[in-house]
MIDRENZA-412720 format. One line per field, with one value per residue (C-alpha): x, y, z. Coordinates in steps of 0.05 Angstrom, whole numbers. Layout:
// residues N
c1 (X ...)
c2 (Y ...)
c3 (Z ...)
//
This chain:
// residues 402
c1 (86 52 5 29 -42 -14 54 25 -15 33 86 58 100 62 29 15 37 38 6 41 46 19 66 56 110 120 161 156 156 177 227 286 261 231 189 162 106 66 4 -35 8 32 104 167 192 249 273 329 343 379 429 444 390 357 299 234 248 205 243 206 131 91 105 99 92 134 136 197 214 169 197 198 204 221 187 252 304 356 347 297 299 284 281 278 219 251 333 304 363 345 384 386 392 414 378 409 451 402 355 388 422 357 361 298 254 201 224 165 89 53 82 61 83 89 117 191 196 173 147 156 126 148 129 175 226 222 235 193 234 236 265 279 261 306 372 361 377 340 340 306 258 222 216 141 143 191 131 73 92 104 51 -7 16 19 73 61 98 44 36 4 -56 -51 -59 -47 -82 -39 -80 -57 21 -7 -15 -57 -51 -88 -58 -72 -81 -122 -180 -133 -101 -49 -28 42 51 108 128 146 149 100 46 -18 -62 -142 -192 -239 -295 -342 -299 -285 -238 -172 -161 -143 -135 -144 -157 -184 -217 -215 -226 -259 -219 -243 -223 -235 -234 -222 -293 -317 -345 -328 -320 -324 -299 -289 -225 -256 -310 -302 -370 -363 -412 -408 -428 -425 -399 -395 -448 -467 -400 -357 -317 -256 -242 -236 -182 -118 -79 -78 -141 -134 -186 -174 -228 -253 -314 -358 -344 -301 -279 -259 -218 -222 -176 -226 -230 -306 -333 -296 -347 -363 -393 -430 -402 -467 -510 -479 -498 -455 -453 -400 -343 -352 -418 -427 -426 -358 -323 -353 -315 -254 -249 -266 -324 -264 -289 -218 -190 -161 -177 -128 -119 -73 -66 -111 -109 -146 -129 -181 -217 -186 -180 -131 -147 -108 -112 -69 -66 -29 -93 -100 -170 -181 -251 -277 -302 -356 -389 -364 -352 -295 -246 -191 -164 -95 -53 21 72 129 169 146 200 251 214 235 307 313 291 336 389 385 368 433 422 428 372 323 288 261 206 183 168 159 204 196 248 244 252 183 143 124 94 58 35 18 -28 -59 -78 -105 -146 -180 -191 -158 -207 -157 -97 -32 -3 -73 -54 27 -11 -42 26 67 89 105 100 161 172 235)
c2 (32 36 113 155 142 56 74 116 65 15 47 96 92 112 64 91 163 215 293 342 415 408 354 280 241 167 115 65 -3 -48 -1 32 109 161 222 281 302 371 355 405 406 329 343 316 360 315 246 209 130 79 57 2 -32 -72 -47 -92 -118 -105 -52 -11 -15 32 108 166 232 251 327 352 283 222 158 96 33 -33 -100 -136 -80 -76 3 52 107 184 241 309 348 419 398 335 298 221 187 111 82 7 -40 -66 -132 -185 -160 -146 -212 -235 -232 -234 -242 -188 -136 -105 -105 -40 21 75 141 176 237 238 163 108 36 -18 -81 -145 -191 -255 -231 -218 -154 -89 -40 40 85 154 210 261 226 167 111 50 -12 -66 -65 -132 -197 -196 -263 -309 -275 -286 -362 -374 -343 -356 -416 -371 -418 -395 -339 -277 -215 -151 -115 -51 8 15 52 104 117 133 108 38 15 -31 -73 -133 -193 -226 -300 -296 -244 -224 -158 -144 -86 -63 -15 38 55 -11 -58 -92 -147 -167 -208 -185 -238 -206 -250 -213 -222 -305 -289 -250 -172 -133 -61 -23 52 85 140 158 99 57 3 -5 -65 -86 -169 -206 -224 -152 -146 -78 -90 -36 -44 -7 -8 12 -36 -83 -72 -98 -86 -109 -89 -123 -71 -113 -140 -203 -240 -187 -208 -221 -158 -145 -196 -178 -139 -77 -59 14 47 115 150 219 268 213 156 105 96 41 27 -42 -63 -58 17 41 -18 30 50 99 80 124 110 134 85 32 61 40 75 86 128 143 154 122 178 194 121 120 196 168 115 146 103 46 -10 -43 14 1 52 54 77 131 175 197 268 259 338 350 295 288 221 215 163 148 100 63 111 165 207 233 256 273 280 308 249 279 309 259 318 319 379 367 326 320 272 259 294 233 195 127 112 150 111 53 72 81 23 -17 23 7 -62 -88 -159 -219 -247 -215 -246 -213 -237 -203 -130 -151 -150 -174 -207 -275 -273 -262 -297 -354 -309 -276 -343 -371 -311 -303 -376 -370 -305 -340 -400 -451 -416 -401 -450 -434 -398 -346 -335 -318 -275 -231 -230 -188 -129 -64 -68 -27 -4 -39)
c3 (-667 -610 -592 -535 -497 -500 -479 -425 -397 -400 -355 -312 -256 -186 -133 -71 -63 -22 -47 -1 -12 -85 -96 -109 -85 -112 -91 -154 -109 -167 -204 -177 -190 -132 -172 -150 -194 -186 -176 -223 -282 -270 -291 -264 -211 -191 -203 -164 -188 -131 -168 -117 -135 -197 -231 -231 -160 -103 -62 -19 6 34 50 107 118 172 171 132 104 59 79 57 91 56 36 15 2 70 84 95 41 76 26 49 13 20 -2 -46 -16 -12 54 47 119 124 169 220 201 229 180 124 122 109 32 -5 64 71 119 149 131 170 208 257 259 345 330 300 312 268 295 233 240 217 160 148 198 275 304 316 302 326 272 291 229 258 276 230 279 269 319 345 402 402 383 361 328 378 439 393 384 451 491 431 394 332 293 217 192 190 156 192 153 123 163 242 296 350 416 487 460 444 375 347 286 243 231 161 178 226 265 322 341 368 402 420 475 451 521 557 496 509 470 470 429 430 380 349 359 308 248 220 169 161 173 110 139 203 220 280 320 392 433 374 319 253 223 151 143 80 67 59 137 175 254 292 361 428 462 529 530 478 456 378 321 247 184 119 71 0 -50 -63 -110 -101 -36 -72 -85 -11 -2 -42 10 -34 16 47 107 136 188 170 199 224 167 156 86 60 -11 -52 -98 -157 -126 -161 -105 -49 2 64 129 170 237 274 250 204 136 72 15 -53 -45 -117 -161 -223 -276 -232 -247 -319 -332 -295 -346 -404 -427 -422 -384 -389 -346 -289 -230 -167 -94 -95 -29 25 53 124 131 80 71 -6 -37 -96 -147 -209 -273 -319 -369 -317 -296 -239 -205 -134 -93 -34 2 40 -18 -69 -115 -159 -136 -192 -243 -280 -333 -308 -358 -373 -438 -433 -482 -431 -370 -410 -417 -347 -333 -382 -358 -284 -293 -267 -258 -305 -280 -328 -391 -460 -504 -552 -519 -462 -402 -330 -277 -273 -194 -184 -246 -211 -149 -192 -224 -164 -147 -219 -217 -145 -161 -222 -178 -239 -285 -341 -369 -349 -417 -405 -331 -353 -401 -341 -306 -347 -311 -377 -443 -476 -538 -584)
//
């Protein structure tokens, strides 16, 4: 029989969240669930499961705070999923046909927020679309990918970068591939494509301030650039080996009080630039990761949520604890363990797991829809360093209890 600390670290549900009002609001991206957690206690406030959909598929991708409402945009699900922090009431709006026909393609890879109105960007399909928070309407503004091809010989199918920078109505974005970006002008619809000369590989994640871009590239540079005058300076933000870690697309970068801060996916290598003058240092000290992990070196740390209100980064780890820091002062403000039955996580999942297209071995259980992606990207991350049984090894996504 397995402890409760191995069943908790084998199905804590959050990714990316959003803490609002004391409140920690998850949209599980692989299983079918939406939580709301308080934050201090780390019990389940509420819990809603989309029935409509199959467990252990990728539904929905990254989320936004848009006043009264979180929402949720999608990565291969066909709606956009809005729930309403003060009635809890979750409103599933479908995509518009074009792209929801488009089974299995991902939807959309970065968004913007301008007020009650949501930009979403494209991955695998076409279309920018506008999505209005108030009235729900959601439709399609322009063909990013047909102008992109045409006008810059872009041919390959691209994903935008994490994040997305709002100034003067024209946002700006990262594209994966390559070290362009683009920026989309919200009022007449309008594209352009700006290379960033400074950078040589692909852009990770963007963030801004004022009239400057930060953008993060794959190979652990930071480029800061000026929209005015296109004056560009870069800074090389990793160590020596460890630029891998800055190339998974699980890279975050938010601006706050004169830095820019900037979140790997191994998150104790997560550093702060001084914007004045180029300086990089950790986000996090070391006696900070060591507590964080218990003395566990196996524990996994992870990017949780930004406040850029208060400058409060939320980090959690495998085992369902949460811990939260004042970024400026790197000081630890709080700390908490998430409150859940990993057997009754389990049972939810089983329950809701509605297609046939699922396999069991032993105790472990994962959809066989996406076993070879994550193959593919296990044997690619270890650069063919481990045989194929040790790489399916690394791929299994919960361990659950018989």
């Amino acid at each position: 029989m397995k402890s409760d600390s191995d069943k908790r670290q084998l199905s804590c549900p959050l990714y990316n969240f959003i803490v609002k009002e004391g409140y920690i609001y998850c949209f599980s991206w692989k299983f079918n669930f939406c939580f709301v957690f308080d934050v201090v206690s780390g019990k389940i406030v509420e819990k809603q499961v989309m029935e409509e959909y199959p467990a252990n598929a990728y539904m929905l991708f990254r989320l936004a705070d848009a006043g009264d409402s979180i929402i949720a945009f999608p990565y291969i699900a066909d709606y956009i999923l809005k729930w309403d922090i003060h009635s809890t009431e979750c409103t599933k709006v479908d995509l518009p046909a074009s792209l929801s026909n488009n089974v299995g393609n991902r939807k959309f890879s970065a968004f913007a927020l301008k007020g009650k109105e949501m930009f979403l960007f494209p991955a695998d399909t076409d279309q920018i679309c506008r999505f209005d928070c108030v009235t729900n309407e959601i439709r399609e503004v322009f063909d990013i990918r047909k102008y992109l091809s045409e006008k810059n010989q872009l041919q390959d199918s691209f994903l935008f970068a994490n994040g997305s920078y709002l100034f003067n109505d024209t946002v700006y974005l990262g594209c994966w591939g390559t070290n362009n970006i683009v920026s989309f002008d919200t009022h007449r619809n309008m594209v352009k494509l700006i290379s960033a000369e400074g950078i040589g590989s692909g852009i990770r994640s963007i963030c801004g301030n004022k009239n400057s871009i930060f953008v993060l590239s794959g190979d652990g540079e930071l480029l800061i650039r000026n929209i005015e005058d296109n004056k560009e300076m870069v800074v090389k933000i990793c160590g020596e080996g460890e630029e891998h870690w800055w190339n998974t697309g699980e890279e975050r970068m938010f601006y706050y009080a004169g830095y820019v801060f900037a979140f790997a996916q191994k998150t104790e290598l997560s550093k702060r630039i001084r914007i004045l003058d180029g300086q990089v240092e950790d986000v996090f000290e070391e006696q900070s990761v060591s507590q964080m992990k218990h003395g566990d070196a196996d524990t996994e740390l992870l990017f949780g949520a930004f406040n850029q209100d208060q400058g409060i980064v939320y980090i959690y780890s495998t085992q369902g604890n949460i811990y939260w820091f004042d970024v400026v002062s790197r000081e630890k403000t709080g700390d908490s363990c998430l409150e859940y039955d990993a057997d009754e996580l389990a049972r939810w999942i089983k329950e809701n797991a509605k297609s046939d297209n699922y396999m069991r071995e032993d105790e472990y259980l994962y959809g066989l829809s996406d076993l070879m992606n994550r193959l593919l990207k296990a044997e690619k991350k270890m650069k063919h360093s481990l045989p194929w049984a040790d790489a399916g090894k690394s791929i299994y996504l919960h361990t659950i209890k018989e």
